[in-house]
C-alpha positions in Angstrom: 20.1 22.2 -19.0 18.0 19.4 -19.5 17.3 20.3 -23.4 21.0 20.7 -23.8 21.9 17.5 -21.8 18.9 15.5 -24.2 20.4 17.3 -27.8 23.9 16.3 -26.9 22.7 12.3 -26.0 20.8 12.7 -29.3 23.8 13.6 -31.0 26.5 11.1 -29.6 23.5 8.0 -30.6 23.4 9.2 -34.2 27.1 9.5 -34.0 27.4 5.9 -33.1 24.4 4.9 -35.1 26.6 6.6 -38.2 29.6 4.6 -37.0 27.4 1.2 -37.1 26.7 1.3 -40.5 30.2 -0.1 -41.7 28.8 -0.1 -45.5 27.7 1.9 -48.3 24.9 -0.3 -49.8 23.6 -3.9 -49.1 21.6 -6.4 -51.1 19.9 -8.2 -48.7 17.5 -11.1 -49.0 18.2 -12.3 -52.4 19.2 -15.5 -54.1 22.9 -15.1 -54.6 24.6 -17.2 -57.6 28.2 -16.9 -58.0 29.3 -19.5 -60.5 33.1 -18.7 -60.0 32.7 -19.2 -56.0 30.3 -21.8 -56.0 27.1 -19.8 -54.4 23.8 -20.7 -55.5 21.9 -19.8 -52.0 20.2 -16.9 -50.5 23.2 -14.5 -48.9 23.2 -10.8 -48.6 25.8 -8.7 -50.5 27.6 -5.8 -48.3 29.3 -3.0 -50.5 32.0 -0.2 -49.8 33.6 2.3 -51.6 32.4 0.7 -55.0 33.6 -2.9 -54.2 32.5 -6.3 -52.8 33.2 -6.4 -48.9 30.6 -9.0 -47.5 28.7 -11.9 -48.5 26.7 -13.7 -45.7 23.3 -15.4 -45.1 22.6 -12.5 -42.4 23.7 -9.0 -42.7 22.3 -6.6 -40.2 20.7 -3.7 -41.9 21.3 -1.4 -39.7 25.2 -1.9 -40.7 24.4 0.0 -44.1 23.6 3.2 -45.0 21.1 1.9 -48.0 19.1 -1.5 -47.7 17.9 -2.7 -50.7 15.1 -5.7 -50.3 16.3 -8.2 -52.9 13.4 -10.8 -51.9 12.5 -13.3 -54.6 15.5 -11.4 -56.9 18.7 -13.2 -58.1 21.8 -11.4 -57.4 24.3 -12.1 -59.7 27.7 -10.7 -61.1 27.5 -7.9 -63.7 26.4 -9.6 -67.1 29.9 -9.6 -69.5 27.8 -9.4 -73.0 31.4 -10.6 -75.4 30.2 -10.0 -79.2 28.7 -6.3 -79.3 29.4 -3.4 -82.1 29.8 0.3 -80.7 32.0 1.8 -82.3 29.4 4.2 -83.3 29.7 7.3 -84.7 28.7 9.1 -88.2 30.8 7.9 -91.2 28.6 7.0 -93.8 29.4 3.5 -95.8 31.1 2.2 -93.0 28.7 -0.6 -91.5 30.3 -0.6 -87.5 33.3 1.1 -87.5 32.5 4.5 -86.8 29.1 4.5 -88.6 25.6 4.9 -87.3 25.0 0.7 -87.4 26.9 0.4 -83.9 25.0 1.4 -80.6 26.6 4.2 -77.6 27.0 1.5 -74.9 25.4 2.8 -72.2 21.4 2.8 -73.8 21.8 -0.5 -74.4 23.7 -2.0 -71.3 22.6 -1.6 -67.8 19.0 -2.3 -68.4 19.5 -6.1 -69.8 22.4 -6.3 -66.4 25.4 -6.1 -68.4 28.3 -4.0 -67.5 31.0 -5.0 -69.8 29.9 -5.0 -72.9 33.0 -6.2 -76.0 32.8 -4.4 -79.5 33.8 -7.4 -81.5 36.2 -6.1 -84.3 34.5 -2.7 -84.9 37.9 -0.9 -84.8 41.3 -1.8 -86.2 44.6 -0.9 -86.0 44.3 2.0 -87.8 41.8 3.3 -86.0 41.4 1.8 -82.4 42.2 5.3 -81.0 39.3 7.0 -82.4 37.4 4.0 -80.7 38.9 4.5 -77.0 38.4 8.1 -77.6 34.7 8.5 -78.6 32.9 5.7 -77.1 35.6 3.6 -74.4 36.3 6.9 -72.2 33.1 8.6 -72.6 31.3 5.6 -71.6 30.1 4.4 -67.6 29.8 0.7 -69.1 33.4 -0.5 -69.3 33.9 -1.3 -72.8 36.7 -3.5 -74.0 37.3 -5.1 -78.0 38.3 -7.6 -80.4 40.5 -5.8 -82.7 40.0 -6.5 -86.8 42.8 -8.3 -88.5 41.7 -5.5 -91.1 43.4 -2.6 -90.4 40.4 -0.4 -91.0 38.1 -2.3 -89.1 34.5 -3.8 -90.0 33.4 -1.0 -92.4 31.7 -3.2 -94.6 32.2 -4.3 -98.3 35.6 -4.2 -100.6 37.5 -2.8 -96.9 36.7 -6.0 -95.5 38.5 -8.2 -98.3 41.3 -6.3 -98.3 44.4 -8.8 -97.3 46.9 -6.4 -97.9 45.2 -4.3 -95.0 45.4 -7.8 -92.8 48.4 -7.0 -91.4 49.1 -9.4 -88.1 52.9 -7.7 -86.5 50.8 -4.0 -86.5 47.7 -5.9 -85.7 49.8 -7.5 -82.7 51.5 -3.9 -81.9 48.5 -1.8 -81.4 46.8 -4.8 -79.1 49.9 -4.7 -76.7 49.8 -0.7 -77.5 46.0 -0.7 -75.7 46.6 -3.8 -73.7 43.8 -2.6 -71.4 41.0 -2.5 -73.9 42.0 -5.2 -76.8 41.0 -8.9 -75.7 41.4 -10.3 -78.7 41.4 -10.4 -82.6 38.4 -10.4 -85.0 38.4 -12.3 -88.2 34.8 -11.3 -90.1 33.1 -11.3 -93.1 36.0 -12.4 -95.8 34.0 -13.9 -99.1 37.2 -15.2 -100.7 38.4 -19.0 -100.8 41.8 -18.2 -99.0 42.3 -19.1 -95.5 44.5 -16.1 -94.9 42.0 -14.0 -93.2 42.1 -16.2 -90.6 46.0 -17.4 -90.6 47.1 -13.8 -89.8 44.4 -13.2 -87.5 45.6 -16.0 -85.6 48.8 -15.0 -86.0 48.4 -11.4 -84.6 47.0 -13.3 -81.1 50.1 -15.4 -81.1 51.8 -12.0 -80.8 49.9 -10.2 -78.8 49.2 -13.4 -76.4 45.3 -13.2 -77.0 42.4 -15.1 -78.3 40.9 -14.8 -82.0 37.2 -14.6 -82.4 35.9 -15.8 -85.6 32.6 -14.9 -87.8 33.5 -17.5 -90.4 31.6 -18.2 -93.9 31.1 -16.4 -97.2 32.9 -19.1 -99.7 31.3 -21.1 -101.7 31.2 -24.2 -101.5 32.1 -23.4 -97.8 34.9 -23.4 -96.0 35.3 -26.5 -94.0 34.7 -26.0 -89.7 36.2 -29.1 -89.3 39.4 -27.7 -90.5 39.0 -24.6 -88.7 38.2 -26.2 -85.6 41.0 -29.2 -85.4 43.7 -27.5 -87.9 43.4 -23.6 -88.2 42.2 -22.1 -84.3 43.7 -23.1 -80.7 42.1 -23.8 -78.0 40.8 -20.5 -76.2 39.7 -19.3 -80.0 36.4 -18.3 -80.0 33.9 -19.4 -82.9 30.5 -17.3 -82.9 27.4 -17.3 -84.5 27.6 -21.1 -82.9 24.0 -21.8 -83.9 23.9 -19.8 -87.3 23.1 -21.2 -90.5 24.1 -18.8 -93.3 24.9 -19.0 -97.1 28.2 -19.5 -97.3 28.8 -21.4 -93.5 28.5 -24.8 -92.7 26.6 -25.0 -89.6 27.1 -27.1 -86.8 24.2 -29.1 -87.4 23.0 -30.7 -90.5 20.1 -31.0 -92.7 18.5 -33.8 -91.1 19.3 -32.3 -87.8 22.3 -34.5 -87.1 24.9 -32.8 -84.6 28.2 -33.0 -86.6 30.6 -35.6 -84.6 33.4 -33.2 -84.7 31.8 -30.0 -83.0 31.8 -31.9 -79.5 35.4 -33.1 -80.0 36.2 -29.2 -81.0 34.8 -28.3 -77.9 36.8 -30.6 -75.8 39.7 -29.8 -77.4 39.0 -25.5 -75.9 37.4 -24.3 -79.0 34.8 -21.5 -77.0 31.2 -21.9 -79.0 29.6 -18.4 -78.5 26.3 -17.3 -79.3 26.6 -14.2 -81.2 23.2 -13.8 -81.9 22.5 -11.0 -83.8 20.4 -10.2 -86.6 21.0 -13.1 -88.7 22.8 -15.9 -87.1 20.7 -17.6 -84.5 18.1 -20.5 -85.4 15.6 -22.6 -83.3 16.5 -25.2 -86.0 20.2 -25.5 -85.4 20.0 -24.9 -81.3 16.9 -27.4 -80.4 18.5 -30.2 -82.0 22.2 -29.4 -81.2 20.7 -28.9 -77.3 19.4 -32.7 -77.3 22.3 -33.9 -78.7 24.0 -32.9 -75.3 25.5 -29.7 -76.9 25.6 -26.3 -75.1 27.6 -23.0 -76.1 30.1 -21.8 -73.7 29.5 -18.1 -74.1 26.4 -16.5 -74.8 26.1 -12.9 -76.2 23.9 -10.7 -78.5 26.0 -9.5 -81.0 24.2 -6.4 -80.4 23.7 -3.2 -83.7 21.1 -1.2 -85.4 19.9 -4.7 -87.0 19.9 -6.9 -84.2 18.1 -4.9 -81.2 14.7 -5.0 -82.5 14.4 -8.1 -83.9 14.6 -12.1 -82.8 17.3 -10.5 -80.5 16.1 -8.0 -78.0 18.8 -7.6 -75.6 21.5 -9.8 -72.8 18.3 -10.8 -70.6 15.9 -12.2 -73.5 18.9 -13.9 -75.2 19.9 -15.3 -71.9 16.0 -16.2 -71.5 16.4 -18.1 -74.1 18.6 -20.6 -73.8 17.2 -21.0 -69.9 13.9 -22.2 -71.9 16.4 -24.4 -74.1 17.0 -26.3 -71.1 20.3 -24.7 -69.4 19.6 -24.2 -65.6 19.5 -20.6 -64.3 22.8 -21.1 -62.6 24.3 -22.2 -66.1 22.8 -19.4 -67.9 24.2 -17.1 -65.3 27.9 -18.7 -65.7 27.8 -18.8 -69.2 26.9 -15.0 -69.0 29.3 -13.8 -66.6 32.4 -15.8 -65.4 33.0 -18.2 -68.6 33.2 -14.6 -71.2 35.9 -13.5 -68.3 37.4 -16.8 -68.5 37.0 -16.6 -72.2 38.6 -12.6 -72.6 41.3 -13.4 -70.1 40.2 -11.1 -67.6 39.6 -13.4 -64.5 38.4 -10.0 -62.4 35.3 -9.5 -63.9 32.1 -12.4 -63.6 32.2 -12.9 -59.7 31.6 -11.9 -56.9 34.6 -12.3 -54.4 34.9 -10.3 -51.9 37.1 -7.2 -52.9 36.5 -7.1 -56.3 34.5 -3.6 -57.9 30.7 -4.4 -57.1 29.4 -4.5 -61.0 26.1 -6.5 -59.9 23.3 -7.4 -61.4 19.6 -8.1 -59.8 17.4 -10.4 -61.6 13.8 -10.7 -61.6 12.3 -14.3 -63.0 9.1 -14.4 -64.5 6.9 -17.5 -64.9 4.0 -17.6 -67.4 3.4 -18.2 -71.4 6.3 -16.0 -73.1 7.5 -16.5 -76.5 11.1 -16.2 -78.3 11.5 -15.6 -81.6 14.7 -16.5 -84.1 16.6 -14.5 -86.6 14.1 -16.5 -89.6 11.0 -15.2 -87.2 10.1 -18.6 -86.0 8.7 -18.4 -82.0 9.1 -20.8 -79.3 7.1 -20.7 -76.7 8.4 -20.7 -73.0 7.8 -20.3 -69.4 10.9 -18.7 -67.9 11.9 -15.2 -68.7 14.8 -12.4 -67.1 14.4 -9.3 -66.2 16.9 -7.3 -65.0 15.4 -4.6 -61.8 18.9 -3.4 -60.7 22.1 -2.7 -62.1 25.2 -1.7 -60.1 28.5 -0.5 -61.6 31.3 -0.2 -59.1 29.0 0.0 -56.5 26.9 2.8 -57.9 22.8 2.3 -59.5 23.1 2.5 -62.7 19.8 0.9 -63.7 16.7 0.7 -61.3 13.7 -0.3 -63.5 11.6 -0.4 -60.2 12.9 1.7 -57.5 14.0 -0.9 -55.1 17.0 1.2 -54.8 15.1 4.9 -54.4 14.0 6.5 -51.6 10.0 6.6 -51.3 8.2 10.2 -52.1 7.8 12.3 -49.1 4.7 13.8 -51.7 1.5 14.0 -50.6 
C-alpha cells in the first residue's frame, strides 16, 4: 500500500512538473539585441510551438522543457542574407540559373545564422517555377528572390544582353503570380550603353509594387550613378556591390579616395546601399575611406556562389565581422543584417524578435584577438572582433549547433 501510495505521488509531481514547463525551448542568459524592438540587454527568449512567446530578464528554467545556457552569447533574430545565387542545379553554360555556379541553400545558411537567404535574379520569368520547385520547396532555409528583368534569368553571356527577352508586363505577372517568393526585380550584368535594362526593370516593380535591385556597370566610359541614383531608381531601389570598383562601374568613391557628394544625398533620398560582396565587388579601398567619410551601407549581404565562398568572402558571419571591424557597433551590424533587408524586401515579419512571430534565431558567439579580413583584390585588414554563429533556430527547431549547447550530454562511459 505504501509502494502504491509513493508511485502514485510520484506520478501526480511529474504530472505537475510536466504541466510547469509552459515552453518548448528557452534561451536563457544571453545578450539579447533586437534592433526592431529596441533590446540591446541580457533577456531570456521563451519558445512554443516554433514561435516567439516570451522575452524577459528572468525566465524560470524549470518552465521549459530544454534550457539552453546562452552565457556570454548574443541572441539575435535569424540573419536575412538579401543578395545570394541558388538556383543551382546542372545546366551547363548557364552561370546561376540552374547551373552548378549557385549553392543548395541549406550547406551554406544555418552555420553563418542566416535563415532567409534571397537568390538575387537567378531565375526569370521563364523559369521561376523550376526555381520554387528544385531548390524553394525542398529547402528548410526559407528562400525568397529577386526575379531577372531577363526572362531567362542570369545564365550568363549573350542571354543576359538580350532586351527583347527584358520584358517588364510578364516580368510584373509572374512576381504577383509567386507573390510569396519574388521580392523584387534584378537588373545585372548588361554591357551595352542603353539604359533600358534598367528602365523596364524598374518598370516591372512599378507593376508588381516591389523594389529593383541593381548590379550596375559594363559600359564604357561608364554609365553615370549619379543619374541612376537621382533620375533612374526610387527610393526603396536597391544598389549593390555598394563598395565595388569594377571595369566598367563608377564607384562610389574616387581615385584620390574622395566620397562622391552625391552618394550621401542618394541615400537620403531611400536609395538602400547593399553590400553584395561576392567574389569581385568588395574593396578595403573603397569601404575604409567611404566609412570615415560618415558613410555606411544599409544592407549587408554576401552575394554568396561557387566564386565567392572561398575567397575574400567566407560566409554572413565573416562579412558581417567585417564591417563590425570597420567601425559599425555590434548592434548596427546586427540591424543591418536582420531587420533593415526585411525592411528593405518588404517583409516586416522577418528580422525581430516580437513576441509571436516564428522563432528563426540566431546565437552568436564574439571573439576577441588578432584576426584578419581579406578583400575581393586579396588585400587583409587586420581586426579584433569576429562572429561566430554556435546556434541556429528555424521556427523554433536547431538547425545549426556548432557546439552542443543545445544537445543533451552523453550518458557514455
Amino acid at each position: 500500500m505504501r509502494k502504491l501510495l509513493l508511485t502514485t505521488l510520484w506520478g501526480l509531481l511529474t504530472i505537475a512538473c510536466l504541466q510547469a514547463q509552459e515552453y518548448d525551448l528557452l534561451l536563457k542568459g544571453g545578450h539579447l539585441i533586437d534592433p526592431k524592438n529596441q533590446i540591446n540587454q541580457k533577456m531570456d527568449l521563451a519558445i512554443l510551438d516554433g514561435k516567439v512567446a516570451r522575452i524577459s530578464e528572468n525566465i524560470p528554467a524549470s518552465s521549459a522543457k530544454k534550457v539552453v545556457d546562452a552565457t556570454d552569447l548574443y541572441v539575435v533574430p535569424g540573419v536575412l542574407d538579401i543578395h545570394s545565387h541558388n538556383f543551382w542545379g546542372t545546366k551547363d553554360d548557364a552561370y546561376l540559373a540552374d547551373s552548378y555556379t549557385a549553392l543548395p541553400p541549406d550547406g551554406f545558411s544555418f552555420r553563418a545564422g542566416v535563415t532567409t537567404l534571397v537568390d538575387a535574379g537567378g531565375a526569370g520569368w521563364r523559369n521561376f517555377k523550376t526555381f520554387k520547385k528544385q531548390t524553394i520547396d525542398k529547402s528548410k532555409t526559407r528562400v525568397l528572390g529577386f526575379i531577372n528583368i531577363v526572362g531567362s534569368g542570369m545564365a550568363g553571356g549573350a542571354t543576359e544582353q538580350n532586351l527583347v527577352d527584358m520584358d517588364p508586363k510578364l516580368t510584373a505577372m509572374e512576381a504577383k503570380a509567386f507573390s510569396d517568393y519574388v521580392v523584387g526585380v534584378k537588373v545585372a550584368h548588361y554591357y551595352g550603353p542603353e539604359w533600358e535594362p534598367v528602365e523596364r526593370a524598374v518598370e516591372a516593380g512599378k507593376q508588381a509594387g516591389i523594389p529593383v535591385m541593381v548590379d550596375f556597370g559594363g559600359t564604357f566610359p561608364p554609365h553615370s550613378i549619379e543619374e541612376l541614383f537621382m533620375d533612374k531608381l526610387r527610393p526603396g531601389d536597391i544598389f549593390t556591390h555598394a563598395f565595388a570598383h569594377v571595369r566598367g562601374r563608377e564607384p562610389i568613391v574616387d581615385e584620390e579616395g574622395v566620397l562622391k557628394p552625391f552618394v550621401i544625398e542618394a541615400q537620403k533620398k531611400g536609395i538602400v546601399f547593399d553590400v553584395g560582396h561576392g567574389g569581385g565587388s568588395f574593396l578595403w579601398l573603397q569601404a575604409i575611406p567611404a566609412f570615415r567619410q560618415g558613410f555606411k551601407p544599409n544592407t549587408i549581404s554576401t552575394d554568396l556562389h561557387t566564386g565567392s565562398m572561398n575567397t575574400g568572402m567566407k560566409d554572413m558571419a565573416n562579412v558581417m565581422s567585417k564591417f563590425l571591424n570597420l567601425g559599425l557597433s555590434l548592434e548596427e551590424v546586427i540591424e543591418r543584417s536582420t531587420w533593415m533587408p526585411a525592411q528593405t524586401i518588404q517583409r516586416e515579419e522577418l528580422g525581430h524578435l516580437s513576441i509571436g512571430v516564428g522563432a528563426d534565431v540566431a546565437v552568436f558567439r564574439l571573439l576577441k584577438g588578432d584576426f584578419g579580413f581579406v578583400d575581393t583584390r586579396g588585400y587583409r585588414k587586420a581586426g579584433d572582433q569576429k562572429l561566430v554563429c554556435e546556434l541556429t533556430l528555424r521556427d523554433g527547431a536547431v538547425v545549426w549547433d556548432l557546439n552542443g549547447i543545445a544537445a543533451p550530454e552523453t550518458t557514455a562511459k
